[in-house]
N, C-alpha and C positions, 0 to 999 in steps of 0.2 A: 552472386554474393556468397559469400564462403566462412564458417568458423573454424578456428582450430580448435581444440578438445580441451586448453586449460580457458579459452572465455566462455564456455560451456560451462564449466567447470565453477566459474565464478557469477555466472548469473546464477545459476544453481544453488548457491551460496543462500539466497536470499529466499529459498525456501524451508530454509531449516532454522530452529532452536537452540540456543546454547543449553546444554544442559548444565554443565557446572558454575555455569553465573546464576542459574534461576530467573530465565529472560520475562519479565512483566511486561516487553513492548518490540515487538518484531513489525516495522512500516512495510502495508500494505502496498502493492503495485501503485506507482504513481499512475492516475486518469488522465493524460493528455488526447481526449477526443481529438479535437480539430476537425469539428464540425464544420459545413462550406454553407449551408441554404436549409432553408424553412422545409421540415419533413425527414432532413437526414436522419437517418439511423446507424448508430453501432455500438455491436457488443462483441466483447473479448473474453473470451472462457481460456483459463492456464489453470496451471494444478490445483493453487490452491488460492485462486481470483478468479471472480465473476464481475466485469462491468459494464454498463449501456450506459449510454448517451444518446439522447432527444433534441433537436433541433425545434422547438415549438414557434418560436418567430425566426426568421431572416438573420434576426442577430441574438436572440435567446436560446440558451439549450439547458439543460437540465440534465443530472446522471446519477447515477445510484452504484455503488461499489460492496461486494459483499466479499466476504473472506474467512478461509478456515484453516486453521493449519495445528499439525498437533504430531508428538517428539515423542518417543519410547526410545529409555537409554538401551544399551544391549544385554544387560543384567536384568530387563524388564520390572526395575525397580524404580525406576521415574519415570511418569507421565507430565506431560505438560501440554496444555492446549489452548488451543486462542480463539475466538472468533468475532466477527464486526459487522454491522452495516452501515454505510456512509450514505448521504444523499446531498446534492449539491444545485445548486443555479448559478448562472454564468454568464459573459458577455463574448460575443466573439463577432471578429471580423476577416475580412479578408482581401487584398491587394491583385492590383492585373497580374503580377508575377508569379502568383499560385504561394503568396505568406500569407500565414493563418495567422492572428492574433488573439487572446481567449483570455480572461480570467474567471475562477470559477469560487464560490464558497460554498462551506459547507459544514455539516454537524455530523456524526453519528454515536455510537454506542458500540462498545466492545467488552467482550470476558476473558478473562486468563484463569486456568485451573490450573494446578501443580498437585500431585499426591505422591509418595515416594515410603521407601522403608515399611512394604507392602499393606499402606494404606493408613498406617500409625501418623502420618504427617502428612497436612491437607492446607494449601491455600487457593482461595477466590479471593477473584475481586474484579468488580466490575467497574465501567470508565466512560467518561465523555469526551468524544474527541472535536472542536472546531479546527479549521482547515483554510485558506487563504491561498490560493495556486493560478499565479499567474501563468502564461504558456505560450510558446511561440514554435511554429513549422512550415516545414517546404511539402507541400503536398502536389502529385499528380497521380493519373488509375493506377502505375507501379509501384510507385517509391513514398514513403510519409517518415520524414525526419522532423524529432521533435524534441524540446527543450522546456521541463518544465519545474522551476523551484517548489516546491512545497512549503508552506510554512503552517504547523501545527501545533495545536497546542493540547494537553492531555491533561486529565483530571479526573484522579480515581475517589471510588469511594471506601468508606472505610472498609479495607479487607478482611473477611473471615480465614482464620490462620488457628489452625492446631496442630500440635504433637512437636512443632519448634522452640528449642530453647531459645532464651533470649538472647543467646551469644550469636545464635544464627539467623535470629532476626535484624541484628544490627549489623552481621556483616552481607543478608541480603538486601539490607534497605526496605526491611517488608515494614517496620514500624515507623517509617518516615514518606510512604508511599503517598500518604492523602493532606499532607501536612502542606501541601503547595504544587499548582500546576507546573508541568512540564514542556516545556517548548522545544522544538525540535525545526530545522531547516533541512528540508527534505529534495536535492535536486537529482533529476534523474534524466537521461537520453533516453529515446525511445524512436525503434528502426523499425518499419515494415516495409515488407516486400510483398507482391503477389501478382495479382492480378483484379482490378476493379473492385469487385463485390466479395472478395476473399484473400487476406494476407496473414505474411509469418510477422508475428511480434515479436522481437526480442527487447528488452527494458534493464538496466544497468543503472545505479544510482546510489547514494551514501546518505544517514540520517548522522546530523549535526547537531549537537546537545547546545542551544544556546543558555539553557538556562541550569545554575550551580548549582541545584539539589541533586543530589544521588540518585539512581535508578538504575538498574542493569537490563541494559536495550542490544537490539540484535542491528547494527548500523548498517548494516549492508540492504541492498534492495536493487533486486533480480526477478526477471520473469521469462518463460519462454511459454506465447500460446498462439491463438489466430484471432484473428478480428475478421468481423463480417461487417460489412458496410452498404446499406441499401439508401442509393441518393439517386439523383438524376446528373450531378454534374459530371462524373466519369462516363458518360454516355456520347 
């Protein structure tokens, strides 16, 4: 299996920040495990994504997702940083033909910082995300193809913001941020490759605003890392 340098290019996409929108919501690596049996294990480290999944019963698994990520313009006058932890429970199953079936929910907590115009202008804010991600794939010891919408929903709290006139708060949306959740459908493909106990992750995916309050979000959602998988079924 082989990439050219512009899909490279564009998973890549989905590690960075906008900076002249003022991005308060950049989506996390989508978690499609695809767990097979009671015991499995696996976790995926990428640049700026850490996630594991726990197989606890036959058909139970459990996962936790952690994320960081943070933007310096080249005038090193904006900063912007992000960070989250997700934790989730799930159902999953699986067919003679090697289809994995899964949904998974879950909660976490995330912070976005911005400070710019060397330090005179500063926003926090912190957030709750729940999460709904159905998920379907073709798994064998090489190859794990997989399909999984996300649907999220976001709810910040009131932000701390200084040194912003209010012309720039209403055209970032900073003072309409906590006024109503944000929903977002989040679907994503996600390809590995390797061998058994160790593959290449690539992950490709779009965030869709379903809901009509403003907020400046980074849509795109990209990953390149490895997965480690410790089971007995690839044996």
């Amino acid at each position: 299996m082989f990439m050219n340098r512009s899909l490279i290019a564009v998973l890549l996409l989905g590690l960075g920040w906008c900076s002249a929108c003022r991005t308060v919501y950049s989506p996390n690596t989508v978690h499609n495990p695809l767990l097979q049996e009671k015991g499995e294990f696996k976790g995926m480290i990428a640049p700026n994504n850490l996630q594991a999944a726990y197989a606890i019963t036959d058909h139970i698994g459990v996962m936790a997702n952690g994320y960081y990520n943070s933007f310096t313009s080249d005038d090193k006058d904006f900063h912007n940083k992000g960070k989250a932890l997700e934790l989730g429970v799930g159902y999953f199953n699986k067919s003679p033909n090697n289809i994995v079936y899964e949904v998974y929910a879950g909660a976490g907590r995330f912070n976005v910082a911005m400070d710019e115009a060397s330090g005179t202008k500063n926003f926090n804010a912190d957030a709750t995300k729940l999460f709904v991600q159905p998920g379907i794939g073709w798994v064998n010891p090489y190859v794990e193809v997989g399909l999984a919408p996300r649907f999220s929903m976001i709810s910040y709290d009131s932000p701390e913001i200084s040194g912003y006139t209010a012309q720039e708060q209403d055209s970032y949306y900073f003072g309409t941020l906590a006024t109503k959740s944000h929903l977002f459908l989040e679907p994503a493909v996600t390809v590995r490759g390797g061998y058994k106990w160790i593959k290449l992750q690539l992950q490709y995916g779009r965030a869709f605003k379903l809901s009509k309050n403003q907020l400046n979000y980074d849509d795109s959602i990209g990953s390149v890392g490895l997965v480690f998988n410790i089971g007995n079924w690839y044996k």
